[in-house]
C-alpha positions as CSV (number, residue, x, y, z in Angstrom):
1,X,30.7,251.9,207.8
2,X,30.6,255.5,209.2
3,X,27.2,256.4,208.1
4,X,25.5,253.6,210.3
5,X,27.3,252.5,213.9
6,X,30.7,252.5,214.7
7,X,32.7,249.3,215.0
8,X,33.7,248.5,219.0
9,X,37.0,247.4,217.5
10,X,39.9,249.6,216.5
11,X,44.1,249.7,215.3
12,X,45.8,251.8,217.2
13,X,49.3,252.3,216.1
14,X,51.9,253.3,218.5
15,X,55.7,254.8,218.4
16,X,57.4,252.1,220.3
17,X,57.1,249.3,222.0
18,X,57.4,250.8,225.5
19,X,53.6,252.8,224.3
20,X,52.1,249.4,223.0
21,X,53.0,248.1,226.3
22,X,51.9,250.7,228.8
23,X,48.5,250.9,226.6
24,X,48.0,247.3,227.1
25,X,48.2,247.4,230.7
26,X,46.1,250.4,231.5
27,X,42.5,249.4,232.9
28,X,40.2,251.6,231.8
29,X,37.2,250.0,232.8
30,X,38.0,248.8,236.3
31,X,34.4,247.2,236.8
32,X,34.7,245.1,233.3
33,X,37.9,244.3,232.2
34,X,36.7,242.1,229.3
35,X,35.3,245.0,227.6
36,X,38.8,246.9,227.5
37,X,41.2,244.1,225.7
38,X,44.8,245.1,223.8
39,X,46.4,242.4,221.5
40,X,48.9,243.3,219.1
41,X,47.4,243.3,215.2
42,X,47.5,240.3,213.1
43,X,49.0,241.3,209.4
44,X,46.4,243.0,207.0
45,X,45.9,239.3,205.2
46,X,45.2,238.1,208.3
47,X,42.8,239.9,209.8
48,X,39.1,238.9,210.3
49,X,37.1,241.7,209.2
50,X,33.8,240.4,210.1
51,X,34.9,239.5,213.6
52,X,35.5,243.1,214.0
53,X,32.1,244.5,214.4
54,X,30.9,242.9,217.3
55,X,30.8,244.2,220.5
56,X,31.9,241.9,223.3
57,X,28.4,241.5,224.3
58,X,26.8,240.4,221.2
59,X,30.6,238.1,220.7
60,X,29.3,236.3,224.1
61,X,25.8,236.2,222.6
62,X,26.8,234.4,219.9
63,X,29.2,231.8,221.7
64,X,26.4,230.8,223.3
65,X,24.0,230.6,220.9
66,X,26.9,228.8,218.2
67,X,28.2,226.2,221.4
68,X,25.0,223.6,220.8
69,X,25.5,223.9,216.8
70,X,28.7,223.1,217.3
71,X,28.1,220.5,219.4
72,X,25.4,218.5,216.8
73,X,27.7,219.2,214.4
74,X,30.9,217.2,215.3
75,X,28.9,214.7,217.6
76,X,26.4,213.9,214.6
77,X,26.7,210.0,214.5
78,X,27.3,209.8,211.1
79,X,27.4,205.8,212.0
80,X,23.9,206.3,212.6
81,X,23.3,206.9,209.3
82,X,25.8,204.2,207.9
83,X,23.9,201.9,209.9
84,X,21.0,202.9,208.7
85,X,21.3,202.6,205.6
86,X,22.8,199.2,205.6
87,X,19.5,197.9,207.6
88,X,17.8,199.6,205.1
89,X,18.5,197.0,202.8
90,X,16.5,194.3,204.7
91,X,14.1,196.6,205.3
92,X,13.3,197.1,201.8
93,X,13.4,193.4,200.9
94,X,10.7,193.3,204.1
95,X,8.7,195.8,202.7
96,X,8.9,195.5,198.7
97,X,9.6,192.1,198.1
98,X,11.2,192.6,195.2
99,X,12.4,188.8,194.4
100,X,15.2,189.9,192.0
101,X,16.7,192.4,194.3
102,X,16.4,190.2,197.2
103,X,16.4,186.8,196.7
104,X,18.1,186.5,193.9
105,X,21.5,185.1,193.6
106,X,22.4,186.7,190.0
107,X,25.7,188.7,189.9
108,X,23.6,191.7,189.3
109,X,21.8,191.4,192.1
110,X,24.6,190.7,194.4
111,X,26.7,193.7,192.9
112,X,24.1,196.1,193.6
113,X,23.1,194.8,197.4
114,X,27.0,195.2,197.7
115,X,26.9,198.6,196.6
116,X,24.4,199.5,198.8
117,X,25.2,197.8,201.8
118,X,29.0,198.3,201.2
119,X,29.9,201.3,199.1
120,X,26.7,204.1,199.8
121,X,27.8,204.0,203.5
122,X,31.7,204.4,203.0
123,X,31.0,207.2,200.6
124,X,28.3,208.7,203.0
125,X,30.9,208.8,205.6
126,X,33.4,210.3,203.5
127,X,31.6,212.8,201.9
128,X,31.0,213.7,205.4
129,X,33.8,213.9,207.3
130,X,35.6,215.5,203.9
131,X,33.1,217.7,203.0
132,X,30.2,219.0,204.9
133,X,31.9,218.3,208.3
134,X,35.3,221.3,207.5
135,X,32.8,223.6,206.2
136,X,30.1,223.3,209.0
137,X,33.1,223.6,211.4
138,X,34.3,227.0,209.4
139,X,31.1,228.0,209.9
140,X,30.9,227.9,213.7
141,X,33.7,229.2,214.6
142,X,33.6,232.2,211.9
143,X,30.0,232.6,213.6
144,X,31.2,232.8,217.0
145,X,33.1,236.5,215.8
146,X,35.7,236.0,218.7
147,X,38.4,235.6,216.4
148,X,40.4,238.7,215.0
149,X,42.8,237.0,212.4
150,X,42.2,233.8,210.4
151,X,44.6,232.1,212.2
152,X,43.0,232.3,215.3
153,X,39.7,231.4,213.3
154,X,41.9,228.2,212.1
155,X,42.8,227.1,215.5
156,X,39.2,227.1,216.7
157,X,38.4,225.0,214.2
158,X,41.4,222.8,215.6
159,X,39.9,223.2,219.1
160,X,35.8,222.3,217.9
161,X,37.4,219.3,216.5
162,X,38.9,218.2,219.7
């Protein structure tokens, strides 16, 4: 890490309280006080290592740039899609005219335009909302490098959600 830049975050370990506290209140940059900031250390597991080499203006950089990700991510109509792919079903019989698949009244046939009307977009949504949606969610707010511990990454999630 030394041999390229130095990280704009540090641990600073004091002898008492009384220093942690005093430390915390100076203002050492009276013009910008976001670029000075003191919170006490999250616990070794907990801290965010990547967050940690950002510097606060490349941390607002990327709020920005993350805020409309974030924003297609967790407002993505996935109804959209389960719509869609129930119409899908008279568009194909529209299109194809494929009389066994559609105008058939065979138990084969019915099971599998159940299935597709039915089933695909239940399992669409839940794949969704299970699987890609948590992760893509993770993923913005690790990206936004605000967070210093994993907890704090946690509760962003919590708050994208919202």
């Amino acid at each position: 890490a030394l041999k390229y830049a130095m990280t704009p975050s540090w641990f600073v370990l004091f002898r008492s309280q009384k220093a942690a506290a005093i430390a915390s209140s100076c203002n050492i940059l009276p013009l910008n006080q976001d670029l000075f900031q003191v919170h006490p250390a999250p616990g070794p597991e907990e801290v965010n290592w990547q967050s940690l080499w950002f510097n606060h203006t490349q941390r607002v950089w990327r709020g920005w740039l993350t805020a409309p990700f974030a924003m297609i991510v967790v407002l993505l109509p996935v109804s959209l899609v389960t719509s869609a792919i129930s119409a899908l079903n008279s568009q194909f019989c529209a299109a194809v005219k494929w009389d066994w698949y559609c105008a058939s009244n065979s138990g084969a046939a019915v099971v599998l335009r159940g299935l597709l009307t039915g089933f695909v977009p239940s399992l669409l949504i839940f794949l969704w909302q299970g699987l890609c949606l948590p992760r893509l969610v993770y993923m913005v707010a690790q990206s936004e490098g605000r967070h210093y511990s994993l907890s704090a990454v946690d509760r962003r999630m919590g708050e994208i959600y919202l």
